[in-house]
Backbone as JSON Lines, residues from 0, in Angstrom:
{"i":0,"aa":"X","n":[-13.33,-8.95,6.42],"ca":[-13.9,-7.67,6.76],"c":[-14.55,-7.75,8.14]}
{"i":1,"aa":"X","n":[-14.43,-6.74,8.56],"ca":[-15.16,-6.55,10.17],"c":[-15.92,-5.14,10.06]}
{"i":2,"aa":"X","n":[-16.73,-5.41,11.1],"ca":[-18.11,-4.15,11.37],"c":[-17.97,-3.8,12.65]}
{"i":3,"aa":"X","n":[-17.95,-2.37,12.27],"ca":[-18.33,-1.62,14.03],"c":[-19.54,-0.56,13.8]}
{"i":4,"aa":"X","n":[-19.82,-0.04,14.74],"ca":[-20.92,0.95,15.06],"c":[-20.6,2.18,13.7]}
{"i":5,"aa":"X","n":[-19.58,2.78,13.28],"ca":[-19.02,3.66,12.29],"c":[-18.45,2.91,11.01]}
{"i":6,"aa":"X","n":[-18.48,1.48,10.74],"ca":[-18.08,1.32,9.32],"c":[-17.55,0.2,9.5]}
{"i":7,"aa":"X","n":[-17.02,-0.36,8.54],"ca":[-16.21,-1.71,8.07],"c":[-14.84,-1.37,7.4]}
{"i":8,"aa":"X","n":[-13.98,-2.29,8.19],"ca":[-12.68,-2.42,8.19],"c":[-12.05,-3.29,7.49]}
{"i":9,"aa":"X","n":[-11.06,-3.51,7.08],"ca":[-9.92,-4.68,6.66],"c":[-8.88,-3.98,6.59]}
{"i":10,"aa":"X","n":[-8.09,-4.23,7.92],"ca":[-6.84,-3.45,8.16],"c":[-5.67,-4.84,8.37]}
{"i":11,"aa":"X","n":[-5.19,-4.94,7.35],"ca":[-3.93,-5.88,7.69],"c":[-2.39,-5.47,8.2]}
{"i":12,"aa":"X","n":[-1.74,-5.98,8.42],"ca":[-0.27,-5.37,8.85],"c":[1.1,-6.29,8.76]}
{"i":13,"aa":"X","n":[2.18,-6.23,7.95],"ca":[3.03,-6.93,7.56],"c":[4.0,-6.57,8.7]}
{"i":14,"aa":"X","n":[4.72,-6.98,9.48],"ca":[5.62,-6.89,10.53],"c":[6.73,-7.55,10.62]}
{"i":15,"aa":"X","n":[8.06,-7.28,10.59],"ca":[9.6,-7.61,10.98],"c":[9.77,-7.16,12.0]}
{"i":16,"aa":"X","n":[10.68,-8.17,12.88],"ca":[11.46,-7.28,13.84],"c":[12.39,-8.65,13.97]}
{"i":17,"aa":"X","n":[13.62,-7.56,14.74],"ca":[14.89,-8.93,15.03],"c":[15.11,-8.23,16.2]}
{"i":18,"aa":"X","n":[15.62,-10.11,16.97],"ca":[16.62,-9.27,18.16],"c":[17.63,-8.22,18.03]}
{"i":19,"aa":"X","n":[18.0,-7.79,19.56],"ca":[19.07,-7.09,19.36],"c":[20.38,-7.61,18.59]}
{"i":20,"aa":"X","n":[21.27,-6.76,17.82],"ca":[22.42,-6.9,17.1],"c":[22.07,-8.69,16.1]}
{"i":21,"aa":"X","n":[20.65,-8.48,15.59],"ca":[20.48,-9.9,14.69],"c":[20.57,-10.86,15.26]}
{"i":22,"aa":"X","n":[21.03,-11.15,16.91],"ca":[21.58,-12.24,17.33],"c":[20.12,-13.62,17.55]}
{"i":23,"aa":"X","n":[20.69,-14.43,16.89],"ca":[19.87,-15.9,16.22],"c":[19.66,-16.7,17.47]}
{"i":24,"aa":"X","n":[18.52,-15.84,18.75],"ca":[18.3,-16.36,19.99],"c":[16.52,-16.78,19.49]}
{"i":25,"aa":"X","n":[16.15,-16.89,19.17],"ca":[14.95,-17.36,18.74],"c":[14.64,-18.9,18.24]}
{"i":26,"aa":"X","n":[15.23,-19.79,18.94],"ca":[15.26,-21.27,18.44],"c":[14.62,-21.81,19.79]}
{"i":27,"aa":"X","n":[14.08,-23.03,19.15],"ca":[13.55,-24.29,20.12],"c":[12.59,-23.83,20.94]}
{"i":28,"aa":"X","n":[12.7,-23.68,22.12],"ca":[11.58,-23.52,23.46],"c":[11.22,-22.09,23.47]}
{"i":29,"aa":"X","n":[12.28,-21.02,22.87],"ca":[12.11,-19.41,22.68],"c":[11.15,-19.57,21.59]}
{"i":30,"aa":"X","n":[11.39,-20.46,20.85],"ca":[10.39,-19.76,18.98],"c":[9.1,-20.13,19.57]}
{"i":31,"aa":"X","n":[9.4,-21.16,20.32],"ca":[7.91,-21.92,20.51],"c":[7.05,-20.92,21.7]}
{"i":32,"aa":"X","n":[7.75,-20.07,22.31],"ca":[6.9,-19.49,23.22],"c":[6.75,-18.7,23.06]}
{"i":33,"aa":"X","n":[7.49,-17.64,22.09],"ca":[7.45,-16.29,21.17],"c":[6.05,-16.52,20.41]}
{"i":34,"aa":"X","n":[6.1,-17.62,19.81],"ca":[4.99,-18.17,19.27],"c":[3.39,-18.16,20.03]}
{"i":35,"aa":"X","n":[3.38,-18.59,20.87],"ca":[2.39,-18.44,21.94],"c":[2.13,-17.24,22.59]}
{"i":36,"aa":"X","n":[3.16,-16.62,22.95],"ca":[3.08,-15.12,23.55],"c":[2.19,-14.63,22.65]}
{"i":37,"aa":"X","n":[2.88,-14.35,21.03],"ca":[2.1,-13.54,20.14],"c":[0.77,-13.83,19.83]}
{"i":38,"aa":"X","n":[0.75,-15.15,19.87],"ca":[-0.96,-15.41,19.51],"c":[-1.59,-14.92,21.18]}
{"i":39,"aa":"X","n":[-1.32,-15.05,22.17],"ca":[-2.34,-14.75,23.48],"c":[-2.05,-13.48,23.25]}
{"i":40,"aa":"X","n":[-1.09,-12.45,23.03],"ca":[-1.36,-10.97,23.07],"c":[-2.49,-10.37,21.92]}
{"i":41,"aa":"X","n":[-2.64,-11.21,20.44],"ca":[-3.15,-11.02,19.52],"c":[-4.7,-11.0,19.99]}
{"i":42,"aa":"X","n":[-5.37,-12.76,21.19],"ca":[-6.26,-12.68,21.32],"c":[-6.6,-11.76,22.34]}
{"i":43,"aa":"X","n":[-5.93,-11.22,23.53],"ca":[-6.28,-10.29,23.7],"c":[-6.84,-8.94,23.54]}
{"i":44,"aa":"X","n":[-6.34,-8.22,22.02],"ca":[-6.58,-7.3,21.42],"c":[-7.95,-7.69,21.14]}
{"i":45,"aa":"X","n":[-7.75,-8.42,20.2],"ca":[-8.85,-9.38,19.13],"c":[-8.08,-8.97,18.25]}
{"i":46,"aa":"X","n":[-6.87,-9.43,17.82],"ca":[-6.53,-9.03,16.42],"c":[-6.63,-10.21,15.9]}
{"i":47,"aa":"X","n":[-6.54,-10.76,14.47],"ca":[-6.43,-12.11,13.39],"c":[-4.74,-12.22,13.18]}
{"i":48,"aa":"X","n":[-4.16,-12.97,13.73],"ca":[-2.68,-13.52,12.91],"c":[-3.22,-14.28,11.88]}
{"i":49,"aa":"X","n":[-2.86,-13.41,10.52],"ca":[-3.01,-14.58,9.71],"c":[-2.17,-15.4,9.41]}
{"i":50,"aa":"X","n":[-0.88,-14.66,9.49],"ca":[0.28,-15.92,9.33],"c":[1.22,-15.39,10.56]}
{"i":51,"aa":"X","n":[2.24,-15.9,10.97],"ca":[3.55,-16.06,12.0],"c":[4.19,-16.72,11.98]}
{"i":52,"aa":"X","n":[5.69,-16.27,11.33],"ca":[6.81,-17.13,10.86],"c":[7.74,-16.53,12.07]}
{"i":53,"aa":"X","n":[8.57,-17.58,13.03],"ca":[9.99,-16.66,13.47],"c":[10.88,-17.53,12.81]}
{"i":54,"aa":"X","n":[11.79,-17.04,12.81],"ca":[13.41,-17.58,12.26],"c":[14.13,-17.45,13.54]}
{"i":55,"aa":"X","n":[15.29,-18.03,13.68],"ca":[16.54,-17.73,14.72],"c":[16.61,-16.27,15.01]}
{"i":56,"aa":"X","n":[16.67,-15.58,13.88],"ca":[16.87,-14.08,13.69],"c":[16.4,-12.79,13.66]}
{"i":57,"aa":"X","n":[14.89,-13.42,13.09],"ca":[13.7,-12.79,13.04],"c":[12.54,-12.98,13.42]}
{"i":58,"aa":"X","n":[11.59,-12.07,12.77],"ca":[10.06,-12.73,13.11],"c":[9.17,-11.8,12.28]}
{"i":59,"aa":"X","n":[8.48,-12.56,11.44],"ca":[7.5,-12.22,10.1],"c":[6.14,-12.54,10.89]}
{"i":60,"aa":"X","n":[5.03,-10.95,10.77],"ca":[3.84,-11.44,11.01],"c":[3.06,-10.66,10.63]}
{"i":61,"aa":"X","n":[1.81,-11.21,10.02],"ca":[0.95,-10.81,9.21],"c":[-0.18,-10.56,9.93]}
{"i":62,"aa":"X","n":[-0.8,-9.62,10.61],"ca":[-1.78,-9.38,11.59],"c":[-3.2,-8.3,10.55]}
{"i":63,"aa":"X","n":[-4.02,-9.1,11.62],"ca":[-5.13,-7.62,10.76],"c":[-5.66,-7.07,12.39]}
{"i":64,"aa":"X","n":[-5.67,-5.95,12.44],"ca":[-6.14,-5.23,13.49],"c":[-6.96,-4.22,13.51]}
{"i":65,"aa":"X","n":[-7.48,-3.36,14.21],"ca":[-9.0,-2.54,14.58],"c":[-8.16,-1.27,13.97]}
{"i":66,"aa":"X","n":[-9.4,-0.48,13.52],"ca":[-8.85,0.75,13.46],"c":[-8.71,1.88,14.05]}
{"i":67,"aa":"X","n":[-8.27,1.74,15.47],"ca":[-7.98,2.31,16.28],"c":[-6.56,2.24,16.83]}
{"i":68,"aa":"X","n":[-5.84,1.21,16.57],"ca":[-4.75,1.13,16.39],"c":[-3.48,0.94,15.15]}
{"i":69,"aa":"X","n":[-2.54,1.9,15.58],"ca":[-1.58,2.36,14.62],"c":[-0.66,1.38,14.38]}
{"i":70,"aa":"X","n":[-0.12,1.55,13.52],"ca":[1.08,-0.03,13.42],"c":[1.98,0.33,14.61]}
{"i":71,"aa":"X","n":[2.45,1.37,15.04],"ca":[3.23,1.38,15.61],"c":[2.95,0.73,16.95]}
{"i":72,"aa":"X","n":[1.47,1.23,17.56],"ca":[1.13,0.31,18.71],"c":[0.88,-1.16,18.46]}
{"i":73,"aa":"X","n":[0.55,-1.29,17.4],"ca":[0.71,-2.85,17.61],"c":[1.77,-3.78,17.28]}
{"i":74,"aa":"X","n":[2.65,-2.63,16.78],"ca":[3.88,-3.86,16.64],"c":[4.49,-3.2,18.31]}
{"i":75,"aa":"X","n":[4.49,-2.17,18.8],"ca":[4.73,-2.29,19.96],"c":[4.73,-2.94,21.06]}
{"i":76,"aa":"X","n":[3.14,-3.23,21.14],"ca":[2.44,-4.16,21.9],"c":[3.15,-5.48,21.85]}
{"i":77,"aa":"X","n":[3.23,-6.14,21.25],"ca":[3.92,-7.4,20.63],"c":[4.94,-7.8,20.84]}
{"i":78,"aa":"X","n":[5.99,-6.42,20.61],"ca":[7.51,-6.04,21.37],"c":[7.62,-5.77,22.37]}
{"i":79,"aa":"X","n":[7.12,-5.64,23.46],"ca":[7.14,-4.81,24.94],"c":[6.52,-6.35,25.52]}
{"i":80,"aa":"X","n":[5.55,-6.78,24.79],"ca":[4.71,-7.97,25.88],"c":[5.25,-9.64,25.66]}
{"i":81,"aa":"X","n":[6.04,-9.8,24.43],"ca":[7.45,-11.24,24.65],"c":[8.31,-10.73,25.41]}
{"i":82,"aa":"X","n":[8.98,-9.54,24.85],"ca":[10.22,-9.07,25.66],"c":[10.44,-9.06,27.01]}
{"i":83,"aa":"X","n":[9.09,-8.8,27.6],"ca":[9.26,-9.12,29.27],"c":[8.97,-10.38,30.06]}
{"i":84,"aa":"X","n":[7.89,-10.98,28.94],"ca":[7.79,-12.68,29.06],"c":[8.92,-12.87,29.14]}
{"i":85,"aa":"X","n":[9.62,-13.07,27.55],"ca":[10.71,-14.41,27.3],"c":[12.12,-13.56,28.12]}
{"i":86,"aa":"X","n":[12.34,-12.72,28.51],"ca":[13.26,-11.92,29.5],"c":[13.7,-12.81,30.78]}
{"i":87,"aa":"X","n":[11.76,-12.66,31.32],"ca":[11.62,-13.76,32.83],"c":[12.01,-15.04,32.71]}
{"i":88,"aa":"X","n":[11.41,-15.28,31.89],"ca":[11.4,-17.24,31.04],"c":[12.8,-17.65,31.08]}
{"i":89,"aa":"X","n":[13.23,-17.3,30.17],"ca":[14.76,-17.87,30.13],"c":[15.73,-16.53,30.37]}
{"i":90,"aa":"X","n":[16.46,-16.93,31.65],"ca":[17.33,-15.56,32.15],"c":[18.95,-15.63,30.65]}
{"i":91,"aa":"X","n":[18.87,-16.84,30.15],"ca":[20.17,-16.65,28.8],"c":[20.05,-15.14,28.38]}
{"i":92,"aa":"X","n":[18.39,-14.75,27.82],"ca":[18.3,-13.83,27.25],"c":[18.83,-12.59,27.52]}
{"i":93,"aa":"X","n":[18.77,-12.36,29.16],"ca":[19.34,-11.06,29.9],"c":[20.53,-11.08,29.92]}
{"i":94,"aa":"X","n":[21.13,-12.68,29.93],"ca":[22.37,-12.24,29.98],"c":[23.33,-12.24,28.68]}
{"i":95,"aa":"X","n":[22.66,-12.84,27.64],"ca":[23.31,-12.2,26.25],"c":[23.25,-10.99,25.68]}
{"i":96,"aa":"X","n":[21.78,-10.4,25.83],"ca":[21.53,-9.04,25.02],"c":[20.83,-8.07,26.17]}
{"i":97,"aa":"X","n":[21.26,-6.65,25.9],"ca":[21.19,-5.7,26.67],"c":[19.55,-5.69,27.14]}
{"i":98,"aa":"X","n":[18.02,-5.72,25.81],"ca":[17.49,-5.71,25.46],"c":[17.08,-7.14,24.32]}
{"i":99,"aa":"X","n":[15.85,-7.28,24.36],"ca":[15.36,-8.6,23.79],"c":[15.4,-8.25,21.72]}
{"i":100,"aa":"X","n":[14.66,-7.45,21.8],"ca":[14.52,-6.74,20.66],"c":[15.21,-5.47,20.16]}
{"i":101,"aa":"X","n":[15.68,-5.36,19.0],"ca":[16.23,-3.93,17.87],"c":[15.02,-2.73,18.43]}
{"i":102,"aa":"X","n":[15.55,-1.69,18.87],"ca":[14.35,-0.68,18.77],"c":[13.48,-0.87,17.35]}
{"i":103,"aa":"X","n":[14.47,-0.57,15.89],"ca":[13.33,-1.19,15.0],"c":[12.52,-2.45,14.24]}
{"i":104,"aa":"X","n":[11.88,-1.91,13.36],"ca":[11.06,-2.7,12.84],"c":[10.7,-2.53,11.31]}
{"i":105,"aa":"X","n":[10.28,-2.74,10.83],"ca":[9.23,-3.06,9.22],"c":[8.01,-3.39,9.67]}
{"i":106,"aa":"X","n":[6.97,-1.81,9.0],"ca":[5.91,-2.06,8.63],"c":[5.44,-1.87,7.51]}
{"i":107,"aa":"X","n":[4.16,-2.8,7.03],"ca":[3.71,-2.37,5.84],"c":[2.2,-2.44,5.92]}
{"i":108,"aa":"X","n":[1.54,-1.78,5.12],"ca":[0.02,-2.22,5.42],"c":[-0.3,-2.96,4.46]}
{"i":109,"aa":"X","n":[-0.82,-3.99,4.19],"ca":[-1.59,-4.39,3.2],"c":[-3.39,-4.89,3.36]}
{"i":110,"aa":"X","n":[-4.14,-5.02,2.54],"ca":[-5.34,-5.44,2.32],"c":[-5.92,-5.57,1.52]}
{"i":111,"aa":"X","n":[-7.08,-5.76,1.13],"ca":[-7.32,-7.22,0.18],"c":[-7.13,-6.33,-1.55]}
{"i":112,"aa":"X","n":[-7.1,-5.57,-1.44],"ca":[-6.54,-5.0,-2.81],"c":[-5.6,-4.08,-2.81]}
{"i":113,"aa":"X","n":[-4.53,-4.2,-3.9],"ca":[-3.81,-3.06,-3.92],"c":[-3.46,-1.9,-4.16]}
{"i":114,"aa":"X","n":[-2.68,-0.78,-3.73],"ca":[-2.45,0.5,-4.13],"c":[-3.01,0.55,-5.72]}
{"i":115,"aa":"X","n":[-2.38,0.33,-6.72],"ca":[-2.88,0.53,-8.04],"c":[-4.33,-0.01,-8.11]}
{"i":116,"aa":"X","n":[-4.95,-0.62,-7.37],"ca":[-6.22,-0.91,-8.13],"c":[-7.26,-0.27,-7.32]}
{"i":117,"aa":"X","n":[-6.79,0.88,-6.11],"ca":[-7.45,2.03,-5.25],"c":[-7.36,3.02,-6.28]}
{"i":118,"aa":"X","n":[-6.34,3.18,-6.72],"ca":[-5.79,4.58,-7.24],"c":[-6.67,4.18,-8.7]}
{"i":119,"aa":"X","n":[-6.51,2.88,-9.77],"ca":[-7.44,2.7,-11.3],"c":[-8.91,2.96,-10.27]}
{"i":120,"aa":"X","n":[-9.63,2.37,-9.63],"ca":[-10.82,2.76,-9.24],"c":[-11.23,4.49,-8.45]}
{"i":121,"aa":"X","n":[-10.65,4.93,-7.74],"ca":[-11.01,6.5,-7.74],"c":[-10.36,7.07,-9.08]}
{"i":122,"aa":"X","n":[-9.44,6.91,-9.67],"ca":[-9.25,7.55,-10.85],"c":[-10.53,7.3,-11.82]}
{"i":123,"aa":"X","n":[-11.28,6.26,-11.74],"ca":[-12.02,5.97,-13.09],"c":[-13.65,6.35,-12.26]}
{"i":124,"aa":"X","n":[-13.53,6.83,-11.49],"ca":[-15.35,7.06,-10.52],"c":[-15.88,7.08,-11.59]}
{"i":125,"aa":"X","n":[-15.54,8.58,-12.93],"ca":[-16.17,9.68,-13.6],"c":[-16.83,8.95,-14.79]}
{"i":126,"aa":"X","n":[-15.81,7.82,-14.93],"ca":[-15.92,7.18,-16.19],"c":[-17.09,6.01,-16.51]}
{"i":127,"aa":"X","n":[-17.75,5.65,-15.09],"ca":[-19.01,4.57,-15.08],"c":[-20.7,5.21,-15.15]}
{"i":128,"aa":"X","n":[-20.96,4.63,-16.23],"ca":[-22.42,5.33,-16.66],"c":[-23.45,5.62,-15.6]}
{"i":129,"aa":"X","n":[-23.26,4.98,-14.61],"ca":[-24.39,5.36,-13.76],"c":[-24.07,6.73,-12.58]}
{"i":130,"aa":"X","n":[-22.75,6.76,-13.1],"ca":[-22.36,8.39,-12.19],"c":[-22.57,9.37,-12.77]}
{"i":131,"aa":"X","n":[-23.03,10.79,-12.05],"ca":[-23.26,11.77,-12.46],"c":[-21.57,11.81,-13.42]}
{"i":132,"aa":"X","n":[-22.61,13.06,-14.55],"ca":[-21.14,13.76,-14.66],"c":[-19.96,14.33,-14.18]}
{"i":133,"aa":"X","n":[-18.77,14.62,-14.46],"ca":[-18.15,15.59,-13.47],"c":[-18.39,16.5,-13.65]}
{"i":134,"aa":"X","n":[-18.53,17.59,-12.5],"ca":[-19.15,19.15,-12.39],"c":[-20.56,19.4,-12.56]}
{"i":135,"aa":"X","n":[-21.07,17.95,-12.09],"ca":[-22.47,18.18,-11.99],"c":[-22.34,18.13,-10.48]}
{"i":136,"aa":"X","n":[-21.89,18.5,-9.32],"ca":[-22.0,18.95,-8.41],"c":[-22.31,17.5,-7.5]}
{"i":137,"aa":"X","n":[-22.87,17.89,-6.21],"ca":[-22.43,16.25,-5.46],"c":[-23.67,15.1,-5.22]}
């Protein structure tokens, strides 16, 4: 959990993305600097990687970030700031794929509890003795 001036957060974020056309350019000196890219763009933000897996093909990452940003900017961020790194880095990349990355992606949100046990807890507010009744007003 984190604190700001307006409240406390725990915003996590599940993230996929693959190169263009799946192609399995993400090995050796690329994974390893994809790797690094993402953690220095992460500390930049201040976001938490909690985990970061790439594959040849892909790349799995589990981020928690501010709530001011949308998944979309931050898996953006992420995509726009290797892509022009590892672009420069190794020119293979420019000259295999048009683009580094698939325009899309997979997001998901998760945090420390899940959908059903948001939804059993506001469903059950009414039901704990120390709450007003319902329609006893607020």
């Amino acid at each position: 959990m984190r604190r700001f001036s307006g409240g406390v957060y725990d915003l996590g974020l599940h993230v996929v993305w693959c190169p263009k056309y799946r192609r399995p350019v993400l090995a050796g000196q690329v994974a390893a600097r994809l790797e690094e890219l993402v953690r220095q763009k992460a500390d930049e933000r201040v976001w938490e990687i909690v985990t970061l897996d790439v594959k040849p093909d892909h790349v799995h990452l589990f981020v928690r970030h501010d709530p001011k940003s949308s998944a979309s900017y931050v898996v953006n961020q992420f995509k726009g700031f290797t892509s022009r790194a590892l672009r420069e880095e190794f020119p293979h990349l420019r000259s295999q794929l048009p683009t580094l990355w698939s325009s899309s992606y997979f997001a998901a949100s998760a945090g420390a509890v899940s959908a059903g046990t948001v939804r059993r807890y506001i469903d059950t507010q009414w039901e704990r003795p120390w709450r007003k009744q319902k329609g006893d007003g607020p």
